[in-house]
C-alpha beads as a LAMMPS data file, in Angstrom:
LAMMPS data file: protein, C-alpha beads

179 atoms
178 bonds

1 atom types
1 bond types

-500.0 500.0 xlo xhi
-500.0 500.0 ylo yhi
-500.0 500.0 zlo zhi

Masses

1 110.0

Atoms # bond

1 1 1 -412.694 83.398 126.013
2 1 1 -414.749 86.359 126.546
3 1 1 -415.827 87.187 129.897
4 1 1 -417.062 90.822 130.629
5 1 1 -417.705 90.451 134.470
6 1 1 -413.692 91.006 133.891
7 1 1 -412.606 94.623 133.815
8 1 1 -409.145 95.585 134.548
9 1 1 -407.707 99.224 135.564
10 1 1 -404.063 99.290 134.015
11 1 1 -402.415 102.320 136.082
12 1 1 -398.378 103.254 134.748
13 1 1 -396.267 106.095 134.807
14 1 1 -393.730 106.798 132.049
15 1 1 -390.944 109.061 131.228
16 1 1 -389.862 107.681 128.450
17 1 1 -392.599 105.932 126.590
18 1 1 -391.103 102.950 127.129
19 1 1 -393.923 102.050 130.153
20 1 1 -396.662 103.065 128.284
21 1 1 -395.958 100.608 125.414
22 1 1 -395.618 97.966 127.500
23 1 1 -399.139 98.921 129.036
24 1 1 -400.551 99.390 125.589
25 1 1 -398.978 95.619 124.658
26 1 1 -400.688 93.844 127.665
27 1 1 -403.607 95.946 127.242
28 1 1 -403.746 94.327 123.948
29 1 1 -402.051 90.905 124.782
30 1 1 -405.232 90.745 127.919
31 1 1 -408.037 92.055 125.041
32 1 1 -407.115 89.667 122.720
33 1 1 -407.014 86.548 125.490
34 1 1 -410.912 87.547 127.135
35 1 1 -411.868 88.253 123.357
36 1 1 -413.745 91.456 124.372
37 1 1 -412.519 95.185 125.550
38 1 1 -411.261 94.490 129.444
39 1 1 -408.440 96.554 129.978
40 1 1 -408.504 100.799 130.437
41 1 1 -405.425 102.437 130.636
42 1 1 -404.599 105.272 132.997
43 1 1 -401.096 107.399 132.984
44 1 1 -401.044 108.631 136.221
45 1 1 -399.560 112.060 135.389
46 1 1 -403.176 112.725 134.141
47 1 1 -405.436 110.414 136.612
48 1 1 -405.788 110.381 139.962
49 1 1 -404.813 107.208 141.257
50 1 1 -408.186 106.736 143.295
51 1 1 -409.419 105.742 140.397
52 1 1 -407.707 102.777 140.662
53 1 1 -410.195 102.373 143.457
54 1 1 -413.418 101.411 140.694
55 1 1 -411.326 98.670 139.591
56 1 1 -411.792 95.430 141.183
57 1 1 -408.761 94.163 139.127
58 1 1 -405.812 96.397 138.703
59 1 1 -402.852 96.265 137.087
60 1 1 -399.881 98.861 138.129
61 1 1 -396.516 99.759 136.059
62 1 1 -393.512 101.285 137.113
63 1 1 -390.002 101.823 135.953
64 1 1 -386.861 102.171 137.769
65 1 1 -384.391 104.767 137.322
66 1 1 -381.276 105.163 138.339
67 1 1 -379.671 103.790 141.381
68 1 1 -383.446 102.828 142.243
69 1 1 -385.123 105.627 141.994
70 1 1 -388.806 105.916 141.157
71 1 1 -390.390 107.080 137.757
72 1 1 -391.000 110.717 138.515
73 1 1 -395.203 110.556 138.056
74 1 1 -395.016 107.414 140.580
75 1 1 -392.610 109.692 142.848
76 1 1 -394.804 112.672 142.829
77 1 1 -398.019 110.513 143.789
78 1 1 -396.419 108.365 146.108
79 1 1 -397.972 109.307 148.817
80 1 1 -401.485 109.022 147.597
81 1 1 -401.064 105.512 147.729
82 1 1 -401.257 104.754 151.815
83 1 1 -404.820 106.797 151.631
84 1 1 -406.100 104.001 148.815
85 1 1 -409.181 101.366 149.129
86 1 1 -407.560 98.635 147.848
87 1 1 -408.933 96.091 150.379
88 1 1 -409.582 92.627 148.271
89 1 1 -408.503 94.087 145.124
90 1 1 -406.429 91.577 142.902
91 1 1 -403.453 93.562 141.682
92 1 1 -400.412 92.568 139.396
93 1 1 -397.412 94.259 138.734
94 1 1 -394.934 94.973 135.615
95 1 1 -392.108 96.930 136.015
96 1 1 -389.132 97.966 133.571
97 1 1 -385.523 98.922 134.884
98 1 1 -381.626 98.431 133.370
99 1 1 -379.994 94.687 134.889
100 1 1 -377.010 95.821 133.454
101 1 1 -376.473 99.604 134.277
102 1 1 -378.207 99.242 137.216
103 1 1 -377.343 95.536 138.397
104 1 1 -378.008 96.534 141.495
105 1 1 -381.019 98.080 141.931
106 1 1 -382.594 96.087 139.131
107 1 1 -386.868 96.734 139.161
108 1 1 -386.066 98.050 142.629
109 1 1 -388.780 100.798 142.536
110 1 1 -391.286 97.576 141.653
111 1 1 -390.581 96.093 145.015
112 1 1 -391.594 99.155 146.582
113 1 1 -394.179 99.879 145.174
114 1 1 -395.575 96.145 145.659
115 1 1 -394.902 96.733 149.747
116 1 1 -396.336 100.019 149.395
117 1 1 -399.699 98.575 148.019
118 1 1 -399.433 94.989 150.196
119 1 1 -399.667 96.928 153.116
120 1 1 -403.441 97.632 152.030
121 1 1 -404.957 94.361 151.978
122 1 1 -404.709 93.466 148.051
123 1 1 -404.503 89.808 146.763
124 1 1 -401.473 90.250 144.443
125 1 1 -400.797 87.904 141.174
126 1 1 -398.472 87.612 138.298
127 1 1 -395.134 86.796 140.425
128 1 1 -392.631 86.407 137.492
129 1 1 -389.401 83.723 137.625
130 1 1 -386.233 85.899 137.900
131 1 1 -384.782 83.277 135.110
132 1 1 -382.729 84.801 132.151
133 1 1 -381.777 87.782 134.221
134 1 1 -378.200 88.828 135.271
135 1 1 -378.265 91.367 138.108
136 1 1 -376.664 91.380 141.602
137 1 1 -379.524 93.071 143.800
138 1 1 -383.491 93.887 143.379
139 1 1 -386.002 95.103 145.806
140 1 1 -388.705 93.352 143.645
141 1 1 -387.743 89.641 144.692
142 1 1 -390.296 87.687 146.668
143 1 1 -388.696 86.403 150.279
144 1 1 -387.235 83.309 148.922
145 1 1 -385.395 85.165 146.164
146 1 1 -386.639 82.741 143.252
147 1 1 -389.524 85.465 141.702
148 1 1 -389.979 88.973 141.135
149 1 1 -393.251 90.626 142.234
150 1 1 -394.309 90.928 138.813
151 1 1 -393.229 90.938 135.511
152 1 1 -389.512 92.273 134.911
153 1 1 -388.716 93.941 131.748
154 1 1 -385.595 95.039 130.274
155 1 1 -385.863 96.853 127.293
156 1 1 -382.555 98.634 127.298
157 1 1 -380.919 94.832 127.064
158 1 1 -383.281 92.412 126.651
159 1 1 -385.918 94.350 123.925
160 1 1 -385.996 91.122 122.137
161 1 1 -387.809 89.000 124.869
162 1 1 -390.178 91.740 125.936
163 1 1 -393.374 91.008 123.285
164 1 1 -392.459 86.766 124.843
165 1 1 -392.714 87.669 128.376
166 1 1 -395.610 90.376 127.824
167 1 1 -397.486 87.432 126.188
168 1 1 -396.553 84.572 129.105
169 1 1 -397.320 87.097 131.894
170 1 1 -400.378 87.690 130.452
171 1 1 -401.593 84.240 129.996
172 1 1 -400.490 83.404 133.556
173 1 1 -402.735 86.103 134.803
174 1 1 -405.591 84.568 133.325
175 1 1 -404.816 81.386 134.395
176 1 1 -404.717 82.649 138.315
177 1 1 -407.704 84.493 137.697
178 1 1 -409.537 81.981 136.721
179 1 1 -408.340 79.977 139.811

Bonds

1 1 1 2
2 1 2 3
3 1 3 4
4 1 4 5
5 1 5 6
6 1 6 7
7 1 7 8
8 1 8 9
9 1 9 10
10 1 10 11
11 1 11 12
12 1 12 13
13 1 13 14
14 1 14 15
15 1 15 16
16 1 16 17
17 1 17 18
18 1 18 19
19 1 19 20
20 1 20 21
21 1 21 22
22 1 22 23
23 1 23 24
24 1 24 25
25 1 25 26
26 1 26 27
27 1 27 28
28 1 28 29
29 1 29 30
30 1 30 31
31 1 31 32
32 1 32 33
33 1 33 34
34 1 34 35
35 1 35 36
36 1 36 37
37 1 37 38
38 1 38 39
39 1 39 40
40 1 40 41
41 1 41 42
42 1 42 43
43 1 43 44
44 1 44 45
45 1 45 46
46 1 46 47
47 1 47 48
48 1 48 49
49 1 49 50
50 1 50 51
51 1 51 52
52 1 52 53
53 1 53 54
54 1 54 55
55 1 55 56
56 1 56 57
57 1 57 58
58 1 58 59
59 1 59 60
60 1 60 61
61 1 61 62
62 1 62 63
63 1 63 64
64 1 64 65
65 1 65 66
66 1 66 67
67 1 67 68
68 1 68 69
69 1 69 70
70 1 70 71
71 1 71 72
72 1 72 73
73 1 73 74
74 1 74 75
75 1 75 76
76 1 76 77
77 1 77 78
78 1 78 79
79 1 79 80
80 1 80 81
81 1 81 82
82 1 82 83
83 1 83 84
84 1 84 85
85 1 85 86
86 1 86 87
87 1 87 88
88 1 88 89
89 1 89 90
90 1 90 91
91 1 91 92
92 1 92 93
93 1 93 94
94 1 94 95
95 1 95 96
96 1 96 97
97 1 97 98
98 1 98 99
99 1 99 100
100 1 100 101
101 1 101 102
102 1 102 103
103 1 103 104
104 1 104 105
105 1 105 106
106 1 106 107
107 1 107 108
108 1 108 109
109 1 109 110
110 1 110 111
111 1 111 112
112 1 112 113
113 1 113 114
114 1 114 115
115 1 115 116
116 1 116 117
117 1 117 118
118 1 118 119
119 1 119 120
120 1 120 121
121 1 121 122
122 1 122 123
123 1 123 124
124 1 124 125
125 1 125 126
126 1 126 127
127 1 127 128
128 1 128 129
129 1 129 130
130 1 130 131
131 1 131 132
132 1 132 133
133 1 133 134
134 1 134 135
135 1 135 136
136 1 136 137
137 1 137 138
138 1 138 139
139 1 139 140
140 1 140 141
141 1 141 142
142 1 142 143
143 1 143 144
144 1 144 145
145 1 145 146
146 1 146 147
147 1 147 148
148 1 148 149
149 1 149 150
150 1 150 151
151 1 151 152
152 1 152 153
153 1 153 154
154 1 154 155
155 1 155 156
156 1 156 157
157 1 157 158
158 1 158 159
159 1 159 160
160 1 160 161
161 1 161 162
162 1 162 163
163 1 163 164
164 1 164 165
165 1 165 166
166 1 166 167
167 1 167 168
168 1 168 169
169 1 169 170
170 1 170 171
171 1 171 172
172 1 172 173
173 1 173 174
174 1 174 175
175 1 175 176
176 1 176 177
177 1 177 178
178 1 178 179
């Protein structure tokens, strides 16, 4: 399917490269599915995150750390987020974080930063089933518990399910943007 009206701002932050390759997967996985180039990546360390503002789709990543702690680069830019345009944007959300380490505060920086950007008047899809997890907390669940706010990964446990999910997430997005 190749649709160019489509173009997609994919913003992450990563420490650890292990955000960035899951941007440069679904920037692939999302490519491959319009058939044509749709998806720019942005590391915010080296973009400002207005640019985000251009995009009329966006796509955000985030990882937690810690006891749910934010990625440093989101951390250090957090507050440029209130001061965003995001009015009628549709944004989705991927996030990575430790179930077992950090059971509870699993994809905890995710949730915030999905309250963070609902407060501006985005049109959010991609909720992802919290199925085939084990944790005991997350900030990232939707109100009646059964979703995360995007797509969950685990690579420090669950590395073998990642290229799956990135490739189910991403044909669910087109789905609900087709919709």
């Amino acid at each position: 399917m190749s649709d160019p009206a489509f173009h997609i701002g994919l913003f992450y932050g990563s420490t650890t490269c292990y955000t960035e390759m899951a941007a440069e997967k679904i920037q692939a996985e999302l490519n491959q599915l319009f058939d044509a180039h749709v998806v720019e990546l942005f590391n915010i360390k080296d973009t400002p995150l207005t640019r985000a503002e251009a995009y009329d789709i966006l796509i955000f990543g985030i990882s937690t750390w810690d006891f749910g702690e934010l990625q440093e680069d989101w951390e250090s830019h957090w507050d440029d987020i209130k001061s965003l345009n995001l009015q009628d944007k549709v944004v989705a959300l991927y996030g990575l974080g430790d179930q077992i380490g950090y059971a509870d505060w699993f994809q905890d920086a995710l949730g915030m930063l999905h309250d963070e950007l609902a407060v501006l008047g985005c049109h959010f899809i991609g909720y992802w089933p919290n199925e085939g997890y084990e944790f005991a907390a997350s900030k990232a669940l939707t109100e009646d518990k059964t979703q995360f706010v995007g797509l969950s990964l685990d690579d420090e446990n669950q590395f073998d399910v990642t290229d799956e999910r990135i490739q189910q997430w991403c044909t669910q997005l087109l789905t609900e943007l087709e919709d």
